[in-house]
VEXBA-643130 format. One record per residue (C-alpha): chain; x, y negated, z negated; residue in three letters. Coordinates in pm, whole numbers. Example, Ala and Ser with C-alpha at 12.3 -4.5 7.8 and 13.67 -1.06 7.14 Angstrom:
BEGIN
chaine: A&u: 1230&v: 450&w: -780&residu: ALA
chaine: A&u: 1367&v: 106&w: -714&residu: SER
// end
This chain:
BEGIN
chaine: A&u: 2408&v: 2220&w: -7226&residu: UNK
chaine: A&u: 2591&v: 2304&w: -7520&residu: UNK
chaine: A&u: 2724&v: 1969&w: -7772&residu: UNK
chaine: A&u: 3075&v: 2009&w: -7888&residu: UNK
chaine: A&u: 3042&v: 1760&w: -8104&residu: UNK
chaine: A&u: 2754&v: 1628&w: -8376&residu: UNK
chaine: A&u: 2812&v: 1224&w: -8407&residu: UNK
chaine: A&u: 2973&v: 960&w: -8185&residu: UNK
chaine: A&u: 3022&v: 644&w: -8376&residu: UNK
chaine: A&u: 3051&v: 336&w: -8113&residu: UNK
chaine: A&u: 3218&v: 47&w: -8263&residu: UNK
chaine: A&u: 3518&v: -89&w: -8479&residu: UNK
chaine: A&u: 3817&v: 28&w: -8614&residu: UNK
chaine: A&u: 3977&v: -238&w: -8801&residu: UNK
chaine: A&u: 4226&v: -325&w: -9034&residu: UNK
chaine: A&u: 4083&v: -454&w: -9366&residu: UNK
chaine: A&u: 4192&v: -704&w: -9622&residu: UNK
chaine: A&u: 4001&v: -669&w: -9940&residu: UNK
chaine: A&u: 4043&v: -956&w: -10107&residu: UNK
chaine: A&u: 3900&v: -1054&w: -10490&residu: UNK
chaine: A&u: 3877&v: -1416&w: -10587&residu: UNK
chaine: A&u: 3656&v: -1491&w: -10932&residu: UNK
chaine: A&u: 3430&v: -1752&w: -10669&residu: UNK
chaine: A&u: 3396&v: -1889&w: -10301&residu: UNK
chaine: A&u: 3508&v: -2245&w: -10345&residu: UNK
chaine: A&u: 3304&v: -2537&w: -10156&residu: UNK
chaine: A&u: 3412&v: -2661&w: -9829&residu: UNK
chaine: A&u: 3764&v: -2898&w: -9908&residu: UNK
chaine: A&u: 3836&v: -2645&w: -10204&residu: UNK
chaine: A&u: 4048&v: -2387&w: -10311&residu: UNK
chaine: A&u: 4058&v: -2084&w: -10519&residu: UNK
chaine: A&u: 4301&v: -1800&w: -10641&residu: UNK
chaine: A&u: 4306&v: -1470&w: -10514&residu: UNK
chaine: A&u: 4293&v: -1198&w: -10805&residu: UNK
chaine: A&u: 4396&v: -928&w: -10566&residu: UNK
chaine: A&u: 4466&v: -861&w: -10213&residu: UNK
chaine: A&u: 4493&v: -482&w: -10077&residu: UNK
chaine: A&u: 4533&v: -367&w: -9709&residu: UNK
chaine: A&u: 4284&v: -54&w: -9611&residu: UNK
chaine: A&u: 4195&v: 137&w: -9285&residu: UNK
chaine: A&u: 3818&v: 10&w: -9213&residu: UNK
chaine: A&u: 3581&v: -97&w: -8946&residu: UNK
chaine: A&u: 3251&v: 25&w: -8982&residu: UNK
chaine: A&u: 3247&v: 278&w: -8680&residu: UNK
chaine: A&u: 3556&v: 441&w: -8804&residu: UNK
chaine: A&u: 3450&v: 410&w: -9138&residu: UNK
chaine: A&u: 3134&v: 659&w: -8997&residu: UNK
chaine: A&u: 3313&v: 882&w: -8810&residu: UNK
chaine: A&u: 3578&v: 972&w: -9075&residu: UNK
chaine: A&u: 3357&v: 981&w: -9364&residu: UNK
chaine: A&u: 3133&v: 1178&w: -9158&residu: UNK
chaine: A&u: 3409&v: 1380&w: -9077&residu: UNK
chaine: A&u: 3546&v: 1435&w: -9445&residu: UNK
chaine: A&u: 3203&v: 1581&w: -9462&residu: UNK
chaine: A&u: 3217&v: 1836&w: -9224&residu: UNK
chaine: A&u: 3066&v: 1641&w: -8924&residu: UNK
chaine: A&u: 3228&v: 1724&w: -8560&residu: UNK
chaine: A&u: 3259&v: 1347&w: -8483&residu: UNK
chaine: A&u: 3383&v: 1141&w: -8192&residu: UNK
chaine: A&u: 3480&v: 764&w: -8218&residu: UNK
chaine: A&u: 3486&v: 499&w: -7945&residu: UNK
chaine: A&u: 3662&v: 203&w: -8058&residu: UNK
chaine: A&u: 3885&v: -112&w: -7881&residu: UNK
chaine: A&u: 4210&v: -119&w: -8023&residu: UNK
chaine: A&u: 4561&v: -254&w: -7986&residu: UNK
chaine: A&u: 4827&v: -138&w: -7747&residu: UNK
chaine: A&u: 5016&v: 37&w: -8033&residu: UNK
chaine: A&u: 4761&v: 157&w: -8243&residu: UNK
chaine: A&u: 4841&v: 580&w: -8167&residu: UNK
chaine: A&u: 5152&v: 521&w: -8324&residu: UNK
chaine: A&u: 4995&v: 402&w: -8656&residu: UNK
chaine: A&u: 4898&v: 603&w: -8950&residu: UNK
chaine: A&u: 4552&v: 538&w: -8932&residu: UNK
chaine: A&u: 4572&v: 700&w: -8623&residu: UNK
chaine: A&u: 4708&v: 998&w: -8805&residu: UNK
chaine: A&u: 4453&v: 1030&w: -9081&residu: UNK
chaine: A&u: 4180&v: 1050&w: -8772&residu: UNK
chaine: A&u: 4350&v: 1281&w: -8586&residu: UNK
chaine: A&u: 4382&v: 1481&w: -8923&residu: UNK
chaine: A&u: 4012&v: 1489&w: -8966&residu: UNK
chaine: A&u: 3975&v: 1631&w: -8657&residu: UNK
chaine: A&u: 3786&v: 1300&w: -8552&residu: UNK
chaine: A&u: 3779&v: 1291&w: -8070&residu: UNK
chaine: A&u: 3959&v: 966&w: -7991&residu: UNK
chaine: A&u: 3985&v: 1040&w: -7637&residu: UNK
chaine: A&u: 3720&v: 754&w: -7574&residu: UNK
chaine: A&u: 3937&v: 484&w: -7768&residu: UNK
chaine: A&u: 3955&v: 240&w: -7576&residu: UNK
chaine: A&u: 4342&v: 104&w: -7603&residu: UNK
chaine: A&u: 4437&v: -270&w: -7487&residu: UNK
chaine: A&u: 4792&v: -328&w: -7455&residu: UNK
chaine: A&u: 4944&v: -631&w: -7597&residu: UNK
chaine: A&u: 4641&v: -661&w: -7798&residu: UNK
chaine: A&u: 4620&v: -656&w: -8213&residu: UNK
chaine: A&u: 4361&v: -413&w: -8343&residu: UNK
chaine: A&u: 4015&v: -538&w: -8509&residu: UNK
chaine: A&u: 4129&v: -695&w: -8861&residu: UNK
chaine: A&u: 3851&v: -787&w: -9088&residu: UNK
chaine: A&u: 3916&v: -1083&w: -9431&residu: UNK
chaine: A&u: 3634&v: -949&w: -9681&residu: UNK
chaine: A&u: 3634&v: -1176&w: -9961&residu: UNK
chaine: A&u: 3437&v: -1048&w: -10252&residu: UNK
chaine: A&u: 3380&v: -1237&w: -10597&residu: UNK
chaine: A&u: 3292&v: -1139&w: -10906&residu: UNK
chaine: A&u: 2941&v: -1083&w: -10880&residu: UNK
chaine: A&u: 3006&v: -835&w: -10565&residu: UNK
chaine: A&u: 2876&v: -1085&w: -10325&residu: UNK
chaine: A&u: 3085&v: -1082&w: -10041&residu: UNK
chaine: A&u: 3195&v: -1304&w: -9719&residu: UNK
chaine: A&u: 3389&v: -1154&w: -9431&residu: UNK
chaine: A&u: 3611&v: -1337&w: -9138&residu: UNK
chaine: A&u: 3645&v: -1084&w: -8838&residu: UNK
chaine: A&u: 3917&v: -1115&w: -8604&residu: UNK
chaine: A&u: 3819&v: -952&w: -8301&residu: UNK
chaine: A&u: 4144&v: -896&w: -8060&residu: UNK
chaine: A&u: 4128&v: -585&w: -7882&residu: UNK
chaine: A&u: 3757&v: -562&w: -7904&residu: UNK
chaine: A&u: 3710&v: -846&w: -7692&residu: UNK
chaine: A&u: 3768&v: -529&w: -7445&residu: UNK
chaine: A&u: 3453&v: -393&w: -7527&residu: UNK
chaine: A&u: 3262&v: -675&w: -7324&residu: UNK
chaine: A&u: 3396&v: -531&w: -7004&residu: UNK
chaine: A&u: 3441&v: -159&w: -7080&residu: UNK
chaine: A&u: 3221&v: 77&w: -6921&residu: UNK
chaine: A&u: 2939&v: 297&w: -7132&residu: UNK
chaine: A&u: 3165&v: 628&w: -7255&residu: UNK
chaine: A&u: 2953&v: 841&w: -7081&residu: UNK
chaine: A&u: 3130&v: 1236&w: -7134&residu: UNK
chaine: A&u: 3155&v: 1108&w: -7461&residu: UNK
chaine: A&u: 2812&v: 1046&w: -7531&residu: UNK
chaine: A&u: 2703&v: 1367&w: -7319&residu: UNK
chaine: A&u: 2914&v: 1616&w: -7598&residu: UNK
chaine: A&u: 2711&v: 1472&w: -7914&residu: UNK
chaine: A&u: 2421&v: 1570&w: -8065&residu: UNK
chaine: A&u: 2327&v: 1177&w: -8147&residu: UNK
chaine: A&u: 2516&v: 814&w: -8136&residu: UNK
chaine: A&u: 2565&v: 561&w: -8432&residu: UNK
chaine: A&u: 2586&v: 245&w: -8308&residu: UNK
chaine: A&u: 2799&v: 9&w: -8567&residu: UNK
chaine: A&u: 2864&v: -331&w: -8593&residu: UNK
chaine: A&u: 3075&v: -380&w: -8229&residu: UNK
chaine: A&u: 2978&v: -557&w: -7908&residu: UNK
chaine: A&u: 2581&v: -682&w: -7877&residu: UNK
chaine: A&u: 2558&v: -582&w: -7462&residu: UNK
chaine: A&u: 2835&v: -251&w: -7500&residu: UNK
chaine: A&u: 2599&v: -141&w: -7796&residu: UNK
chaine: A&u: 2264&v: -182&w: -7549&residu: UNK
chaine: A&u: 2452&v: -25&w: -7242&residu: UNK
chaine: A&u: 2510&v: 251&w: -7478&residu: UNK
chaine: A&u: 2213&v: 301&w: -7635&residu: UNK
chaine: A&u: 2035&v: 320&w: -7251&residu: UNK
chaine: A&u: 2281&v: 548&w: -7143&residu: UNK
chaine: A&u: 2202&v: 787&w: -7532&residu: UNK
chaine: A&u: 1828&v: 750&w: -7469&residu: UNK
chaine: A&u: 1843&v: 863&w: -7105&residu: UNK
chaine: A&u: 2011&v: 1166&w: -7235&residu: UNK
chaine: A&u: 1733&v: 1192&w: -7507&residu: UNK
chaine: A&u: 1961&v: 1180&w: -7790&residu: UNK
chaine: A&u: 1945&v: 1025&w: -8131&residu: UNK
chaine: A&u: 2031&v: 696&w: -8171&residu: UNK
chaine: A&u: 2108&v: 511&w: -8500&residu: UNK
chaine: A&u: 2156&v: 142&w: -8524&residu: UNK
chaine: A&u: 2297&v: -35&w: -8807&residu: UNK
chaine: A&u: 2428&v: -415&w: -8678&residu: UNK
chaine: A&u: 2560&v: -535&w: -9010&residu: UNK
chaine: A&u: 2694&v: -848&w: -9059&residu: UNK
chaine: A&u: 2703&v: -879&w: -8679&residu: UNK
chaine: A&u: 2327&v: -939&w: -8656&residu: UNK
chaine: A&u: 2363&v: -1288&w: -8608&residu: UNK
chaine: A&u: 2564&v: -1168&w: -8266&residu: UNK
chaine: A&u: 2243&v: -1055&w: -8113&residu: UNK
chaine: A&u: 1991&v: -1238&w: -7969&residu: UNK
chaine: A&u: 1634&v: -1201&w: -8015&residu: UNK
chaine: A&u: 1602&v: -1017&w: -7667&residu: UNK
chaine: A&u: 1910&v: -828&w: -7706&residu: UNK
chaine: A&u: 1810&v: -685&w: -8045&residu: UNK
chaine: A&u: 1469&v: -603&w: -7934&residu: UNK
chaine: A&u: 1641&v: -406&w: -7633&residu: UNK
chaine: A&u: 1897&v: -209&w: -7857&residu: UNK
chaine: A&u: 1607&v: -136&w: -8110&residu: UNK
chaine: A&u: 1387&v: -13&w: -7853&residu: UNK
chaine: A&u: 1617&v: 278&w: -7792&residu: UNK
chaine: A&u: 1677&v: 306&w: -8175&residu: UNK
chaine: A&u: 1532&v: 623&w: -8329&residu: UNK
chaine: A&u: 1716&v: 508&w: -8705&residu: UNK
chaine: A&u: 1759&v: 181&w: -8770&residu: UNK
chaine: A&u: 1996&v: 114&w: -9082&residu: UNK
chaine: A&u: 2023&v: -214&w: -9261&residu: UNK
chaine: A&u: 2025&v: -356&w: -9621&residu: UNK
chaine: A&u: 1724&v: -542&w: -9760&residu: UNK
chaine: A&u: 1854&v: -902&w: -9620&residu: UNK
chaine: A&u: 1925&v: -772&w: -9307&residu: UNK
chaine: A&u: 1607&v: -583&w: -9235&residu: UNK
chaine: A&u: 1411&v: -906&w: -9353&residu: UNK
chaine: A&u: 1634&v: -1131&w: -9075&residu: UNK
chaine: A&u: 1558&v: -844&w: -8827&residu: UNK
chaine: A&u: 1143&v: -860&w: -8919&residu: UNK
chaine: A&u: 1179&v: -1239&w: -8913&residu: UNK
chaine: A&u: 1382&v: -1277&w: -8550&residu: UNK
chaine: A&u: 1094&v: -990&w: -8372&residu: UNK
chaine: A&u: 840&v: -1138&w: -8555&residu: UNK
chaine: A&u: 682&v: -850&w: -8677&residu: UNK
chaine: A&u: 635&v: -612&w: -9009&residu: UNK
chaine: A&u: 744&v: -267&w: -9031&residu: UNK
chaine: A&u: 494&v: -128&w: -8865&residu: UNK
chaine: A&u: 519&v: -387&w: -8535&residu: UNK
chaine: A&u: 880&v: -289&w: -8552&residu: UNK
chaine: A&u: 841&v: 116&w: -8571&residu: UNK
chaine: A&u: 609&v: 45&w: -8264&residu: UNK
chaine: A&u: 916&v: -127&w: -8099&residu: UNK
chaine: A&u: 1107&v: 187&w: -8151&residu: UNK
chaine: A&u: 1253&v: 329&w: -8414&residu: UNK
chaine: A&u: 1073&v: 628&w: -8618&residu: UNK
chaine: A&u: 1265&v: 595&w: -8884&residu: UNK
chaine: A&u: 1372&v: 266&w: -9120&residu: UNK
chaine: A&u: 1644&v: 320&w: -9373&residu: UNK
chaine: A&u: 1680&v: 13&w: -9579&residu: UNK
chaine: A&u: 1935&v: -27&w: -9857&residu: UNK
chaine: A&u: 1892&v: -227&w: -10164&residu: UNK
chaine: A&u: 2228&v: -187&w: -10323&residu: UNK
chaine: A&u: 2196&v: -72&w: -10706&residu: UNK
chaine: A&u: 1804&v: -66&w: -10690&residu: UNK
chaine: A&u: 1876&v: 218&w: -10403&residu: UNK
chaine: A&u: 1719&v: 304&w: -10099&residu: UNK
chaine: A&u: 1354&v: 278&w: -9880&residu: UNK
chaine: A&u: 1300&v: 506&w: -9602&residu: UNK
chaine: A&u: 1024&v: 375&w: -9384&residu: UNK
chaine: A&u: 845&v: 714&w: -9158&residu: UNK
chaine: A&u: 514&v: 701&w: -9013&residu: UNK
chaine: A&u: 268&v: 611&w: -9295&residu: UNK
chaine: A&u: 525&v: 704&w: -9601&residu: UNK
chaine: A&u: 750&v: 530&w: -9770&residu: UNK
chaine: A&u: 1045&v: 711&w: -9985&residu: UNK
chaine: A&u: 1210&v: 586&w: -10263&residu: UNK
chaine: A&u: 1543&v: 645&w: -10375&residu: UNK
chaine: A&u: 1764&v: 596&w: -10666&residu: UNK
chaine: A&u: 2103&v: 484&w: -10661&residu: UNK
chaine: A&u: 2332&v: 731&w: -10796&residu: UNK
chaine: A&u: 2501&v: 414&w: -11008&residu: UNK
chaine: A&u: 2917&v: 379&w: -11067&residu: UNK
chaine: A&u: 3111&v: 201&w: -11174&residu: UNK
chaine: A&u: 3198&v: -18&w: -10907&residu: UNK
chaine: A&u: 3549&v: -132&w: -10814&residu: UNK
chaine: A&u: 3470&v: -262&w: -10467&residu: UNK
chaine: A&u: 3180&v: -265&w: -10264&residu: UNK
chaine: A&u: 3325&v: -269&w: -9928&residu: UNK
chaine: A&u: 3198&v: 25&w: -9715&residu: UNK
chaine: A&u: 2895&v: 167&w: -9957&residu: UNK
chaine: A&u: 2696&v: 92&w: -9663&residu: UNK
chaine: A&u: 2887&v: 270&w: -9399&residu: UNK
chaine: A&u: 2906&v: 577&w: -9641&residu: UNK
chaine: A&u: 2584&v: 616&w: -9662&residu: UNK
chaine: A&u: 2505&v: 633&w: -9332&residu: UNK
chaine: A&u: 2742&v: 886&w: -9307&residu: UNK
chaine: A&u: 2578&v: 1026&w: -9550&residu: UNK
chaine: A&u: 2266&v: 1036&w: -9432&residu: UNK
chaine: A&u: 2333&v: 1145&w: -9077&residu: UNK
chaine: A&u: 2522&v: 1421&w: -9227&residu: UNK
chaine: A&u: 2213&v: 1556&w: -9381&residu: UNK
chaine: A&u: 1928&v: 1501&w: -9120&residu: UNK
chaine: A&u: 2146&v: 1637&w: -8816&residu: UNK
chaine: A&u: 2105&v: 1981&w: -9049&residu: UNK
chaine: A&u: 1779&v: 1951&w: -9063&residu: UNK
chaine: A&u: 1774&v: 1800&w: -9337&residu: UNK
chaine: A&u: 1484&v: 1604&w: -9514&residu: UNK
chaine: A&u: 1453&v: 1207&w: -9494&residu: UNK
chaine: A&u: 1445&v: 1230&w: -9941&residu: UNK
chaine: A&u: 1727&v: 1488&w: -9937&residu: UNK
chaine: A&u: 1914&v: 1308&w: -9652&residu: UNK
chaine: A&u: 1909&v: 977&w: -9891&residu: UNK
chaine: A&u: 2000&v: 1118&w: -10206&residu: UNK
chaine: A&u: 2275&v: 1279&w: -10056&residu: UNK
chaine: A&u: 2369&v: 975&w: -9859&residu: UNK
chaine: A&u: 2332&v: 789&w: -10208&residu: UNK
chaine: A&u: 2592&v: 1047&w: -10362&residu: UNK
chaine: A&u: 2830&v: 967&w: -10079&residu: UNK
chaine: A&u: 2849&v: 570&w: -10120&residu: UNK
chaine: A&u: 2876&v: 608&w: -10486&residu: UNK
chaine: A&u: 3270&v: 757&w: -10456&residu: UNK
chaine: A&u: 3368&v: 531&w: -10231&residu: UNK
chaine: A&u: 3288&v: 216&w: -10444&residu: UNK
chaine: A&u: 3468&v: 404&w: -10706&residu: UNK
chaine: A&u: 3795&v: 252&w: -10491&residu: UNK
chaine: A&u: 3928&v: 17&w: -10336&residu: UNK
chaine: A&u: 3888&v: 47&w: -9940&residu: UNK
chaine: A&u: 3670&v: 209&w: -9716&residu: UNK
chaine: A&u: 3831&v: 557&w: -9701&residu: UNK
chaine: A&u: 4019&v: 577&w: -10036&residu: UNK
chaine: A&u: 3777&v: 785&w: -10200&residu: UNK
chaine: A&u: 3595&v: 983&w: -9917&residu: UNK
chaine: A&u: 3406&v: 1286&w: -10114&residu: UNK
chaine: A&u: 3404&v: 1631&w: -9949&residu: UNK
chaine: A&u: 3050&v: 1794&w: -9889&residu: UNK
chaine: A&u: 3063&v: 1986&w: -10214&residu: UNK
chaine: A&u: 3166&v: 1646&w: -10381&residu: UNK
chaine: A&u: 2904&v: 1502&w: -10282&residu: UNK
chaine: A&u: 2651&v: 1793&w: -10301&residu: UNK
chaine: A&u: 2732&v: 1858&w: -10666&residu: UNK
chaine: A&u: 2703&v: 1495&w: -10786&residu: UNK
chaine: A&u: 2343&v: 1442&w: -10609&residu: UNK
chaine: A&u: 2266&v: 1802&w: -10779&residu: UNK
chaine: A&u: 2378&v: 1634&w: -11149&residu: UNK
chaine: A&u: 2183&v: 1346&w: -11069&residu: UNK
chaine: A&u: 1879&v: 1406&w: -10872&residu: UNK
// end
């Protein structure tokens, strides 16, 4: 059967406020906020419409509020061409909006509030949708939607990328074990592939065993390890200037996927991936600064 579409991205859409304070105060204390900004986030979205800026076919299954269609976030996706026919719409609910509080040494901490996604915990697996891609990214979203989804991907031999995020601590040990067995990437940064190691209780090789063929861990400015069999690739970061951090990570997967659903190399895949998340921490927000492919293409050419 022929896929209509390359990538659907199962998670959040949310509303983000990025907010910059010079240091997280102590419990009982308070701080200024340097700046406050309101941007169109949520990691799954962030995937599918980066993806899409990059010349990915790319569905998005999200919960969001009753009037969410009439917003202009819903614009921009429907002007990337992104397939929200599987959004999952909750009326008299507020969309997904996400606090990420960043200070002046980029380290960041994030309040989520969840409204309409509390949906997700009693939605059924978006199974047309998942039958008309080529593979599913599973983002940071619902710990048992993500598994039913993944069961429903594997049955259908797909791809499957996983990248929890900050929503790791969300899963339990058995639940993350399940998702990962039906993992064929599994994305995370260097702290959260160390809490996943720690929680199975394995290395990288006991965890490839568990399922996924592929590792992809981030390291920030130090760049990127891909994990394959017996090899290990190392990447440089394609180093900015950064204004905000918020949604490197989600960029690169983009990024990444963009590349090795082509056919693409697991080196080439990360360097252009790397290319990708350095524009958008040009800018504020998660979709300010979304490079086109030849954007992205011609600054991994300059660098690499």
């Amino acid at each position: 059967m022929a896929k209509n579409r390359d990538l659907l991205s199962i998670g959040h859409s949310a509303l983000d406020y990025i907010i910059r304070v010079p240091e997280f105060p102590k419990a009982n204390f308070s701080a200024p906020i340097n700046d406050m900004k309101t941007f169109n986030g949520g990691a799954a979205a962030n995937v599918a419409l980066v993806g899409a800026n990059l010349g990915l076919k790319t569905s998005l299954v999200s919960a969001v509020g009753g009037d969410f269609k009439k917003s202009n976030y819903y614009e921009i996706m429907e002007s990337l061409d992104v397939d929200t026919d599987s959004l999952i719409i909750v009326p008299g609910e507020t969309s997904p909006t996400a606090f990420v509080l960043t200070d002046e040494n980029d380290d960041q901490i994030s309040y989520f509030y969840w409204g309409a996604a509390k949906e997700f915990a009693s939605s059924k697996v978006p199974k047309n949708a998942i039958s008309n891609v080529q593979a599913v990214h599973l983002a940071t979203g619902d710990p048992h939607f993500n598994w039913k989804c993944s069961e429903e991907a594997k049955r259908q031999e797909l791809l499957v990328s996983f990248d929890p995020g900050q929503d790791l601590g969300m899963y339990d040990t058995d639940k993350l074990r399940d998702v990962i067995t039906n993992t064929t990437i599994l994305f995370g940064n260097h702290y959260e592939i160390e809490r996943i190691l720690e929680s199975l209780e394995v290395d990288l090789d006991g965890l490839r065993e568990i399922g996924p063929k592929i590792i992809v861990k981030t390291c920030g400015a130090n760049g990127s390890e891909i994990y394959s069999n017996n090899d290990k690739i190392k990447v440089d970061a394609i180093v900015r200037e950064a204004v905000d951090p918020t949604g490197a990570g989600d960029s690169y997967r983009a990024g990444f996927l963009s590349r090795f659903l082509n056919g693409e190399s697991l080196e080439q895949s990360a360097k252009f991936a790397s290319s990708v998340s350095s524009f958008i921490v040009e800018e504020q927000g998660c979709q300010t600064n979304m490079p086109t492919f030849d954007d992205a293409f011609d600054r991994m050419s300059e660098f690499y």
